[in-house]
Structure formats: C-alpha cells, structure tokens
C-alpha positions in Angstrom: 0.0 0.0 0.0 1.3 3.6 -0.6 2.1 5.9 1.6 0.0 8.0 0.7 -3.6 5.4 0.9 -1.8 4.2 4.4 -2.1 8.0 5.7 -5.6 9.3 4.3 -6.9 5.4 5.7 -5.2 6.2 8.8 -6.6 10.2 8.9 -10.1 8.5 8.5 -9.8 6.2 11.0 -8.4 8.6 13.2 -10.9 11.5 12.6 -14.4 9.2 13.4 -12.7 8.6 16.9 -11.1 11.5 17.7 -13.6 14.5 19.2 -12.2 17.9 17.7 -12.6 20.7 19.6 -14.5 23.3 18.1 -13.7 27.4 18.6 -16.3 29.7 18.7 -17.5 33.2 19.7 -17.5 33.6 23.7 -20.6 33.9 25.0 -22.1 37.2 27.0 -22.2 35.2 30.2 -18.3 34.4 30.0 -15.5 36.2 31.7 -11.9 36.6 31.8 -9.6 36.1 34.9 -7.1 39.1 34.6 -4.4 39.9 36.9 -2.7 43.2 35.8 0.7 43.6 37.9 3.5 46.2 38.3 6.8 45.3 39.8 5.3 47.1 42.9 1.8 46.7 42.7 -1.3 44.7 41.9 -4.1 46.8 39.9 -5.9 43.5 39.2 -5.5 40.0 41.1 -7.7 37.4 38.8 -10.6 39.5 38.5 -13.6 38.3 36.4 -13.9 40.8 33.3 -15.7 41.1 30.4 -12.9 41.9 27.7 -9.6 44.0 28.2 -8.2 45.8 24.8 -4.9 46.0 24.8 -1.8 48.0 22.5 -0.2 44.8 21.1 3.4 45.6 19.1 1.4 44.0 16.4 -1.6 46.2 16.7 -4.2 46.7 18.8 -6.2 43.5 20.3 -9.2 43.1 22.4 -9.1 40.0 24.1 -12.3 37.9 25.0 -13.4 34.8 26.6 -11.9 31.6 24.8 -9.5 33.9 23.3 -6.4 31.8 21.6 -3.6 31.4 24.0 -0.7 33.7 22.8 2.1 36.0 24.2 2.1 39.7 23.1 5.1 41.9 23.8 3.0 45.6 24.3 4.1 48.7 23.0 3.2 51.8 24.8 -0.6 52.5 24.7 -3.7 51.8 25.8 -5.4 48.7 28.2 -8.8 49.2 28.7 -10.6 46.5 31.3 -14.3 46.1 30.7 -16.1 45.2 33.7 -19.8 43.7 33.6 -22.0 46.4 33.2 -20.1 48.0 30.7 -18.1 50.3 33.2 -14.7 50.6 31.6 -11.3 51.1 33.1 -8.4 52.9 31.0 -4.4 52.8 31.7 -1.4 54.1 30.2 1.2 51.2 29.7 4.6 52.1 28.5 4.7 47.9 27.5 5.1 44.5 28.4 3.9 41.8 28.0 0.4 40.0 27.9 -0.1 36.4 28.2 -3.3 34.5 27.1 -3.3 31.2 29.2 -5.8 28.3 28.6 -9.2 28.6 30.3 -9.7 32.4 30.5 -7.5 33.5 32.3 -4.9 36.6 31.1 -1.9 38.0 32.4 -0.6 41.4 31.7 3.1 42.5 33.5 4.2 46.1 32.8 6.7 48.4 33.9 4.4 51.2 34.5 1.1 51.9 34.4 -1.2 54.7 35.3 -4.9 55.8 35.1 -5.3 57.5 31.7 -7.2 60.5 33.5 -4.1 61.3 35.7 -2.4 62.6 32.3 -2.7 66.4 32.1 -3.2 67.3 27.9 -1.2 70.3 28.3 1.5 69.3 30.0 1.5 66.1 27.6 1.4 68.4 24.7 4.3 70.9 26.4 6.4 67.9 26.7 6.5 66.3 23.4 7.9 69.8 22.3 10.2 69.7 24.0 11.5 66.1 23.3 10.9 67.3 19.6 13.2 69.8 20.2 15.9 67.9 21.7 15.7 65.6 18.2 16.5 69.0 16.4 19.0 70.6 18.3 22.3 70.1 18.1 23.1 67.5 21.2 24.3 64.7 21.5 22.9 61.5 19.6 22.4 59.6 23.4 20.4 62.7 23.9 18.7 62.5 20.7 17.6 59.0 21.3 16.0 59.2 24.7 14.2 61.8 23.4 12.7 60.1 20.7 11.8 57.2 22.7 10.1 60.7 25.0 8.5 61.6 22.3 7.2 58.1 20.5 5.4 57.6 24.3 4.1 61.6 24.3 2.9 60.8 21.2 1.4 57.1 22.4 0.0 59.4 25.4 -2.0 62.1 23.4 -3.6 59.5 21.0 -4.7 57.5 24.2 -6.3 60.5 25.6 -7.9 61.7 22.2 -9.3 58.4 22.0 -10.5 58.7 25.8 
C-alpha cells in the first residue's frame, strides 16, 4: 500500500474517533480572569472581566473569553478592562507583555502603568515639544535617542487621551 492510501486510511480512522474541539465566539455570560501587575503593585489580582483591549506591538487587540492562547510583547498605549456592566477602566502602559493562558485567564506585566485620566493634555502636549526639540537641536545622539523614545510615548500618550 502507498504511503500516501496508508495516511488518508489512517486520517479516516483517526478523525471518526477522535472528538475535535471546536472554537467559537465567547458567550455574554463568560468572563476573563485578569491579573494586571507592576513590579510594585497589583491593579488587578484574577478579577472576572468582560474583555480588556490591549496596545499589542502588532496592533491593537481586544481579548475575550476563549480567546487563543498567545504571548504579546506591548508597546506603549492603551489597556482598557471592561467590567460587567459595561463600566470601563483605562491605563497608560509604557509595554510589556500579555499572556493568554488556557481557560480564560490573562496576564498582563508592565513596567508602569497609570490611570489614563491622571495625564494632564497640556502638560503632555508641552512635553513632546520639547522632546521634539531635543531631536532638532544640536546634542548629542544619546540625547537625541531618549528623546525620541520621549517623544514616541508623548505621542502614544496624546492619541490614548484623544481616543479617551
């Protein structure tokens, strides 16, 4: 018998006894364990949530119930926790990483994190000129690069807080 008869006999075989799983939409009633942690703090210790949207390096994500498990490194932005009810939390990240486990449960670690509405528009806005500049001006190129690192999370900042 070919190789090739031997396998698709065997895939028949295999796929009448073997129960496949089957992925679909989460339902309403579903939640997500999330712990969000800091090196010094806790914001969120495997709290049942609706769906938390997060600023992927890839793009941005919103993450569900039965949501694929995957790792995704975070680039300064945006996570938004939606709570039953619809009552939404918002917090500046400057990244990280957020890990989908099995069963519902996620895991986001950053560096820092703060409440979007602690950020002052002004003082954002003041801020990014300056780090702009420092990119201009004649110093030296460490300088120039932490400030354009400044000024890509200034930047991250003010579209978080237009889209607030």
């Amino acid at each position: 018998m070919s190789s090739l008869r031997l396998l698709s006999s065997a895939v028949r075989r295999a796929s009448s006894t073997v129960p496949l799983g089957r992925r679909g939409y989460a339902e309403a009633a579903d939640k997500i364990k999330l712990s969000l942690a800091l090196p010094h703090q806790s914001i969120f210790s495997s709290a049942d949530v609706v769906q938390v949207n997060i600023s992927a390096a890839t793009g941005d994500m919103g993450i569900l119930a039965n949501h694929v498990a995957s790792i995704e490194p975070l680039r300064p932005g945006l996570v938004e926790v939606i709570e039953s009810g619809n009552t939404s939390k918002k917090w500046f990240v400057s990244g990280g990483f957020a890990t989908v486990h099995p069963n519902n449960k996620l895991t986001i670690n950053v560096v820092e994190a703060a409440p979007i509405e602690d950020f002052s528009p002004e003082a954002v806005r003041a801020n990014l000129q300056e780090a702009q500049r420092v990119i201009a001006g004649n110093g030296s190129e460490e300088d120039k690069a932490e400030a354009r690192i400044e000024a890509d999370v200034y930047e991250a900042i003010q579209s978080a807080l237009s889209s607030k």
